[in-house]
DRENKEKE-932624 format. One record per residue (C-alpha): x negated, y, z; residue number from 0. Coordinates in steps of 0.05 Angstrom, whole numbers, plus 5000, padded with zeros to 4 digits. Example, Ala and Ser with C-alpha at 12.3 -4.5 7.8 and 13.67 -1.06 7.14 Angstrom:
<rs>
+------+------+------+-----+
:    x :    y :    z : num :
+------+------+------+-----+
: 4754 : 4910 : 5156 :   0 :
: 4727 : 4979 : 5143 :   1 :
+------+------+------+-----+
</rs>
This chain:
<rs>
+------+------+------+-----+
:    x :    y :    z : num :
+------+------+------+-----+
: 8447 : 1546 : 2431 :   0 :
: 8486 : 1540 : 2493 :   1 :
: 8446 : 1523 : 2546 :   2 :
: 8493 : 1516 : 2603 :   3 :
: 8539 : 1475 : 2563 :   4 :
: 8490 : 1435 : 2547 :   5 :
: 8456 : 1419 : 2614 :   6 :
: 8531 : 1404 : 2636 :   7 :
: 8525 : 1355 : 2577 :   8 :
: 8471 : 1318 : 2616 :   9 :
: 8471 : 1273 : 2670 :  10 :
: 8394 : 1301 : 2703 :  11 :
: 8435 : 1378 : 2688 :  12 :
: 8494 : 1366 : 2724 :  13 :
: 8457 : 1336 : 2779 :  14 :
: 8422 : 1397 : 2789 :  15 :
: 8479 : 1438 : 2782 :  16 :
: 8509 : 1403 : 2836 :  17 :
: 8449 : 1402 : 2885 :  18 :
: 8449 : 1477 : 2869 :  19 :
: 8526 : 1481 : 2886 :  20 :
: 8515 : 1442 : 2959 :  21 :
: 8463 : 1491 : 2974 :  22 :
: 8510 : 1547 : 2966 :  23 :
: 8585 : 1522 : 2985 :  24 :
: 8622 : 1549 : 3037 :  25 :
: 8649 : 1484 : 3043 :  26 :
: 8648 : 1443 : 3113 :  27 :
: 8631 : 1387 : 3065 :  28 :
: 8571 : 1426 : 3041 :  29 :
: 8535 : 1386 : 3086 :  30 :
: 8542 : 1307 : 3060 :  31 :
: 8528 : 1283 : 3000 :  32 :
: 8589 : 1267 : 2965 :  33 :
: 8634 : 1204 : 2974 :  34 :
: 8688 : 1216 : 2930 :  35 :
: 8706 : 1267 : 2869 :  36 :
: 8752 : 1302 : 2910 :  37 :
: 8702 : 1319 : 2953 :  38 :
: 8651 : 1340 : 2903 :  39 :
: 8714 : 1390 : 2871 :  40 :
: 8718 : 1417 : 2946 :  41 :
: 8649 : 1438 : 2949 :  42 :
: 8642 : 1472 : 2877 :  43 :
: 8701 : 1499 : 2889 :  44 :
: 8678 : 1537 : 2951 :  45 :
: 8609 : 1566 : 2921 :  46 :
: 8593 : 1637 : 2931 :  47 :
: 8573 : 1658 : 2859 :  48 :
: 8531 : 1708 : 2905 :  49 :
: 8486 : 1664 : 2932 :  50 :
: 8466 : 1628 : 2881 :  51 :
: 8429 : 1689 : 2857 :  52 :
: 8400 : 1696 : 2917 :  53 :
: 8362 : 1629 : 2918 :  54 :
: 8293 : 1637 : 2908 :  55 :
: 8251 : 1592 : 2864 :  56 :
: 8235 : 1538 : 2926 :  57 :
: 8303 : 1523 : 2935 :  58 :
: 8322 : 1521 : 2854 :  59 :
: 8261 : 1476 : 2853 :  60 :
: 8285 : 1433 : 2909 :  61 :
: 8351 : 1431 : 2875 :  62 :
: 8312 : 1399 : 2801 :  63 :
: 8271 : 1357 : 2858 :  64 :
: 8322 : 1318 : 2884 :  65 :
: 8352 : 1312 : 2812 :  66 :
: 8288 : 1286 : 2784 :  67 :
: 8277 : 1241 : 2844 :  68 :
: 8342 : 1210 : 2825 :  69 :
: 8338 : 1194 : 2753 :  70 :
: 8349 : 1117 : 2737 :  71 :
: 8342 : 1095 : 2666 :  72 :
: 8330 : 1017 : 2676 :  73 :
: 8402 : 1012 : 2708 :  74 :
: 8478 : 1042 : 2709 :  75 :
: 8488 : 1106 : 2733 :  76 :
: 8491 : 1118 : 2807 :  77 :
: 8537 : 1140 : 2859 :  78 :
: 8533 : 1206 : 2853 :  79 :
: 8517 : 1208 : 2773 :  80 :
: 8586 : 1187 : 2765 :  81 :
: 8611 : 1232 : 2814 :  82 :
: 8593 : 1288 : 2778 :  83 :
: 8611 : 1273 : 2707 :  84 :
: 8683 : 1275 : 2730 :  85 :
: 8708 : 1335 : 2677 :  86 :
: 8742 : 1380 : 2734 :  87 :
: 8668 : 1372 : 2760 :  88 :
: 8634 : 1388 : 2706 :  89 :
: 8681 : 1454 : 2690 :  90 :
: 8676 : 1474 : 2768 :  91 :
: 8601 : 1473 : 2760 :  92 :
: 8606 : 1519 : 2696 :  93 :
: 8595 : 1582 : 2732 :  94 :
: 8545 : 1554 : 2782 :  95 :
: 8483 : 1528 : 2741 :  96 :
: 8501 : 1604 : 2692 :  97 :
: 8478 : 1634 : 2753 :  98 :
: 8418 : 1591 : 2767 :  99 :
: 8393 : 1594 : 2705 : 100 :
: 8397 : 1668 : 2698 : 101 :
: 8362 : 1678 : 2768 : 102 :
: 8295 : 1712 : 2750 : 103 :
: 8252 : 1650 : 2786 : 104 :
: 8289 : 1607 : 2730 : 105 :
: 8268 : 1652 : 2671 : 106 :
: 8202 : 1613 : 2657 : 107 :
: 8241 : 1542 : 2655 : 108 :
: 8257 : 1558 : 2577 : 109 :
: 8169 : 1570 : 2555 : 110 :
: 8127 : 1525 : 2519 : 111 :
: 8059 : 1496 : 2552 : 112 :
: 8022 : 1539 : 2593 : 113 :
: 7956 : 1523 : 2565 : 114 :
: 7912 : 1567 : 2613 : 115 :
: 7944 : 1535 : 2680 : 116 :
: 7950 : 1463 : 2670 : 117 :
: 7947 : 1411 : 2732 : 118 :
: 7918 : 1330 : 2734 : 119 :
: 7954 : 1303 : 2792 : 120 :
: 7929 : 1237 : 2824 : 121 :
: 7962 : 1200 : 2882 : 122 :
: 7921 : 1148 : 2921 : 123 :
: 7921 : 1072 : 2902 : 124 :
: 7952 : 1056 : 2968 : 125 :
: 7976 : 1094 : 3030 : 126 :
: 7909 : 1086 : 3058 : 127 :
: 7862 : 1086 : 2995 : 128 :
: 7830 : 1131 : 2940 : 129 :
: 7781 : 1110 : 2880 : 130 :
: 7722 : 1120 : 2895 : 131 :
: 7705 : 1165 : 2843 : 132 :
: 7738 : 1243 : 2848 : 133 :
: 7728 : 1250 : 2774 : 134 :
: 7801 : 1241 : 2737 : 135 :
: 7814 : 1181 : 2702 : 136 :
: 7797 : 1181 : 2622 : 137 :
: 7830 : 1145 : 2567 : 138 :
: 7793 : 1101 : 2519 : 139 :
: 7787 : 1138 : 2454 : 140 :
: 7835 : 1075 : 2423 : 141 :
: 7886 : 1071 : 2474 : 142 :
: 7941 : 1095 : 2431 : 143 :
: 7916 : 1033 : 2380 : 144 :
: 7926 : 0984 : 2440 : 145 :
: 7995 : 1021 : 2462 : 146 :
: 8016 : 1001 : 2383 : 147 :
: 7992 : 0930 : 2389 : 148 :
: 8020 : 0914 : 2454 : 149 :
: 8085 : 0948 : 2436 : 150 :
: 8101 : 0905 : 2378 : 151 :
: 8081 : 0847 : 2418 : 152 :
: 8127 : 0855 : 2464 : 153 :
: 8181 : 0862 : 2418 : 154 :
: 8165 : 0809 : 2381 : 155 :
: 8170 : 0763 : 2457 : 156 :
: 8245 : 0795 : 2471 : 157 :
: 8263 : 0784 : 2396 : 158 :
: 8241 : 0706 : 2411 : 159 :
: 8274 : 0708 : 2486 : 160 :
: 8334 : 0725 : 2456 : 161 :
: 8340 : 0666 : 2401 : 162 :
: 8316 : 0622 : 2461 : 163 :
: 8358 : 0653 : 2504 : 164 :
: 8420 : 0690 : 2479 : 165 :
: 8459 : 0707 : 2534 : 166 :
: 8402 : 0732 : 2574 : 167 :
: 8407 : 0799 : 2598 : 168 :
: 8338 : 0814 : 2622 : 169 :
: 8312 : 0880 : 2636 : 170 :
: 8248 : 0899 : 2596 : 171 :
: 8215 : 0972 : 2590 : 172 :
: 8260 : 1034 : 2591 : 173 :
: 8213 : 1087 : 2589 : 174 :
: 8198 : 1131 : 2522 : 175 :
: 8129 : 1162 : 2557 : 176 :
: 8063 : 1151 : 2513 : 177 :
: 8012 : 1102 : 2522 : 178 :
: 7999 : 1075 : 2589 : 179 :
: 7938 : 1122 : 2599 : 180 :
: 7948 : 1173 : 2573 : 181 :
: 7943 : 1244 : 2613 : 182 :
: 8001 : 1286 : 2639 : 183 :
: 7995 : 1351 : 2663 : 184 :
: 8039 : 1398 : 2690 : 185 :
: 8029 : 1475 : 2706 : 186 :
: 8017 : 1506 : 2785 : 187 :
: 8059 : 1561 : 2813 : 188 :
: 8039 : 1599 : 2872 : 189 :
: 8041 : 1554 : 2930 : 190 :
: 8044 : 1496 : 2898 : 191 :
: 7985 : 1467 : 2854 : 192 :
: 8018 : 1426 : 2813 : 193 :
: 8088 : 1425 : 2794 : 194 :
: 8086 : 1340 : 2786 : 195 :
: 8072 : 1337 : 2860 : 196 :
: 8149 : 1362 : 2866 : 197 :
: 8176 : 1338 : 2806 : 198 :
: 8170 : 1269 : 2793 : 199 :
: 8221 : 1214 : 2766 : 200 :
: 8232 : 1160 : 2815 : 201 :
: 8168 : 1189 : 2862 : 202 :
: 8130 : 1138 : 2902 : 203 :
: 8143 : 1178 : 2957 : 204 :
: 8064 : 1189 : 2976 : 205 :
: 8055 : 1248 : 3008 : 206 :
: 7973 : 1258 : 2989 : 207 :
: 7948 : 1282 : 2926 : 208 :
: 7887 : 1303 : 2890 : 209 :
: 7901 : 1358 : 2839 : 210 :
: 7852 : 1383 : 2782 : 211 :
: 7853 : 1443 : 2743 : 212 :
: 7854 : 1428 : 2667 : 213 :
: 7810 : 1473 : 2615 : 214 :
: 7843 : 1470 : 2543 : 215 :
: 7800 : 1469 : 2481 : 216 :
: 7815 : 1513 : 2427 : 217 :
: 7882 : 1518 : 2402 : 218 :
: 7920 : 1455 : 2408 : 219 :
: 7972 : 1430 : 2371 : 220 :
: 8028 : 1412 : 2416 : 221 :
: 8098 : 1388 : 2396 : 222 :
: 8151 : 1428 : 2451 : 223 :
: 8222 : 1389 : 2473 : 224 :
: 8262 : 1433 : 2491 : 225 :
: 8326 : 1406 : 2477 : 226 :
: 8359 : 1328 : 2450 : 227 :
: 8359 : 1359 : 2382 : 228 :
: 8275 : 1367 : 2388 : 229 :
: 8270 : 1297 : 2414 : 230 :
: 8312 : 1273 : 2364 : 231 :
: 8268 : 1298 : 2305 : 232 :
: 8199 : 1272 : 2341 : 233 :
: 8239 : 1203 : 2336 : 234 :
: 8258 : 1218 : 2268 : 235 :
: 8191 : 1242 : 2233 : 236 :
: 8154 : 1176 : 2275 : 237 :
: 8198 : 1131 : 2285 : 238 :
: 8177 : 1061 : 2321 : 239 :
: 8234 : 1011 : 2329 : 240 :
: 8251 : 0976 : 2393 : 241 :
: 8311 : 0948 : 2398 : 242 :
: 8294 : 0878 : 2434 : 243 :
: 8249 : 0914 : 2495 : 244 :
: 8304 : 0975 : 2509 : 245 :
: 8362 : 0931 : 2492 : 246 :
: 8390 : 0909 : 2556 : 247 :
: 8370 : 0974 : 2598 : 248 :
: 8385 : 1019 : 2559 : 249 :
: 8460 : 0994 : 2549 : 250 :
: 8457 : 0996 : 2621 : 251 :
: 8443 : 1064 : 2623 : 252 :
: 8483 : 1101 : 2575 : 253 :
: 8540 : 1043 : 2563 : 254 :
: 8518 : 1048 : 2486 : 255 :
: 8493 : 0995 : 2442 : 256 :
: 8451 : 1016 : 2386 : 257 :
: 8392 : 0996 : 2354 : 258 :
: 8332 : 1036 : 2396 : 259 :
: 8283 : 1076 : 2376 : 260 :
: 8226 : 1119 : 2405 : 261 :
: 8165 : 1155 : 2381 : 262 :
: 8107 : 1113 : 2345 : 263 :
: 8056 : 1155 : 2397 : 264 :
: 8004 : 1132 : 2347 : 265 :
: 8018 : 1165 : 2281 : 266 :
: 8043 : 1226 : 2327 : 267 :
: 7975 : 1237 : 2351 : 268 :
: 7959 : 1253 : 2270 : 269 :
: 7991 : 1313 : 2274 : 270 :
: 8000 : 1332 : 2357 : 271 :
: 7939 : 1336 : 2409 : 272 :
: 8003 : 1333 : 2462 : 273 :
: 8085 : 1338 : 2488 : 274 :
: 8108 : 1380 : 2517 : 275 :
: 8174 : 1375 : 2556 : 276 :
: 8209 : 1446 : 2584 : 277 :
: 8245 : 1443 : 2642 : 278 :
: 8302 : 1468 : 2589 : 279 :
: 8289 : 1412 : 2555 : 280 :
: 8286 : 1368 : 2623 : 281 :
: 8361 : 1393 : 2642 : 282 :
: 8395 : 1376 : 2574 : 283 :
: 8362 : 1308 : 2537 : 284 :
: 8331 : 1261 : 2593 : 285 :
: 8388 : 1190 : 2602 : 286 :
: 8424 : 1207 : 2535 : 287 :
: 8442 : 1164 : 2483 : 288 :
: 8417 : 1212 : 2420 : 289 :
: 8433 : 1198 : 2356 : 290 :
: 8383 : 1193 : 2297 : 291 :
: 8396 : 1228 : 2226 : 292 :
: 8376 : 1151 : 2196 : 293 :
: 8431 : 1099 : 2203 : 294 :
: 8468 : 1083 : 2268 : 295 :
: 8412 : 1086 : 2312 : 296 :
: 8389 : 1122 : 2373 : 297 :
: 8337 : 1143 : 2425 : 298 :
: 8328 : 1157 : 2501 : 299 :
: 8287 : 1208 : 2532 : 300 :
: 8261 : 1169 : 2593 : 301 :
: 8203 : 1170 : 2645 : 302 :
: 8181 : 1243 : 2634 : 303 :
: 8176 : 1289 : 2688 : 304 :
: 8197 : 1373 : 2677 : 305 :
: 8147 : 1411 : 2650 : 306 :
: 8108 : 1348 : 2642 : 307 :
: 8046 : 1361 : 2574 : 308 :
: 8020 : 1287 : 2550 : 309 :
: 7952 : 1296 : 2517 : 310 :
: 7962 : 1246 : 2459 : 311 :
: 7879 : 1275 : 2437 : 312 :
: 7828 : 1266 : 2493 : 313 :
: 7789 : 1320 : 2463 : 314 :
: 7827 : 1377 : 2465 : 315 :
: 7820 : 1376 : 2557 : 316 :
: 7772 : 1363 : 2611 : 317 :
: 7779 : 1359 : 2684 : 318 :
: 7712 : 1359 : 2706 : 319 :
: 7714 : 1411 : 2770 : 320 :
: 7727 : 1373 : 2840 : 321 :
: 7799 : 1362 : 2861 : 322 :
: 7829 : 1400 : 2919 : 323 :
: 7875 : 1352 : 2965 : 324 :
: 7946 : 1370 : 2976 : 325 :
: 7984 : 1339 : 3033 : 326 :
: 8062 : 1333 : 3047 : 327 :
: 8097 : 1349 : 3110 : 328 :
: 8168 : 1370 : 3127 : 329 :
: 8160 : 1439 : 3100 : 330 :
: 8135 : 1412 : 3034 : 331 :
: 8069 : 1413 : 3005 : 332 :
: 8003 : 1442 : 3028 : 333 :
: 7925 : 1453 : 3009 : 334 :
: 7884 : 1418 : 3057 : 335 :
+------+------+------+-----+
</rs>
């Protein structure tokens, strides 16, 4: 499978490859974000191969940062989205994310779940307040049972808003994420002690965080995305049907109309404790419209952050030791 092509095949891949690209043009222009696809052609252009393989894995994480922080799936694509689907873009930025991915800091994007160094991150309610308890927030045992029940209500209410109202265009939920509730971890690297804290879709922009280490149970069954192909079969073997809730937003965000599907979380749970996205699997399926085998139908891979693990089976973790408290400041994240 080629990976480079593709990551260029994807909007959150090319925006990385691009981020990578401004960190490493010799371009004057190097230093704005783009206005204007010439501009953006200027800049690839003028990359020094070289340096991209001298990046280290701060700065190719700072690169998937901003292109995380940037990912919009309840609206068109942005400015700069556009910008750099332009096809003399894309084939200028060829050589660029080759290099990035081969750098040796990149060569653990591609594995499965770490299950011995998994992370709970929690930001504060407010700017200025924390639960009281330091214990990590649990799941009821049903919450998958109430995710199923709420989801077909609110189908059902856009199904009716649209015979009420047929020309409405209303937004309603875009994300493809499991219950509301449910756990997501993500692994620590040195330095950092979570990767969530700087990798997360459409962050609040907080800059305070409690982080817990995760213990693992046993040998879980977990489900790994690395690619639109692996998403597309999760949709496939579970399907749950929403076409009324992701109609409007999710025509927004790929231009496609299609009848919608994404994961029945419930009846995956049968045969997954958890999901597991890659970072591979981040770069090439998150924004698409991806067909299904069944009929002309599709699904979206939205809300889920890189290496994000969604424990679909409360058992199988705890997160019972006390948090340490990370802080943000202009040279990124620190242990306080």
């Amino acid at each position: 499978m080629d990976m480079v092509a593709l990551a260029l095949a994807s909007p959150r891949g090319r925006f990385f490859a691009a981020n990578v690209a401004y960190k490493c043009s010799n371009d004057d222009s190097a230093y704005c974000r783009p206005i204007a696809p010439e501009h953006v052609r200027d800049v690839v252009r003028a990359v020094d191969i070289r340096a991209v393989a001298k990046l280290s894995e701060w700065d190719l994480l700072d690169a998937l940062s901003l292109a995380t922080d940037f990912a919009r799936y309840w609206q068109p694509p942005d400015e700069e989205d556009v910008l750099f689907a332009d096809p003399e873009v894309i084939e200028a930025l060829r050589p660029v994310i080759a290099a990035a991915l081969d750098s040796p800091h990149a060569r653990w994007w591609v594995e499965p779940v770490d299950l011995e160094n998994q992370r709970y991150v929690l930001h504060p309610y407010s700017i200025d307040q924390w639960p009281e308890s330091t214990a990590p927030y649990r799941p009821s045992e049903d919450h998958l049972k109430l995710w199923l029940e709420r989801a077909l209500q609110t189908e059902a209410r856009f199904r009716q808003d649209r015979v009420d109202r047929p020309n409405n265009t209303m937004g309603g939920e875009w994300w493809s994420t499991p219950a509301g509730g449910t756990l997501s971890t993500s692994r620590s690297r040195d330095g950092l002690g979570a990767l969530e804290l700087m990798l997360e879709e459409d962050s609040s922009g907080c800059g305070e965080a409690r982080v817990w280490p995760v213990q693992v149970h046993g040998t879980p069954r977990v489900y790994e995305i690395a690619n639109p192909t692996d998403w597309a079969s999760l949709v496939d073997s579970y399907p749950f049907a929403v076409p009324e809730s992701r109609r409007s937003v999710w025509l927004s965000t790929t231009g496609e109309r299609h009848d919608w599907f994404i994961p029945d979380w419930l009846a995956v749970a049968e045969d997954y404790d958890a999901v597991h996205l890659s970072i591979y699997g981040y770069l090439t399926t998150p924004g698409l419209a991806i067909p299904l085998s069944h009929n002309p139908r599709a699904t979206v891979l939205a809300g889920w952050n890189p290496d994000a693990t969604w424990w679909l089976n409360n058992a199988v973790i705890t997160a019972e030791d006390e948090p340490t408290l990370w802080r943000r400041s202009d040279e990124g994240w620190r242990k306080t």
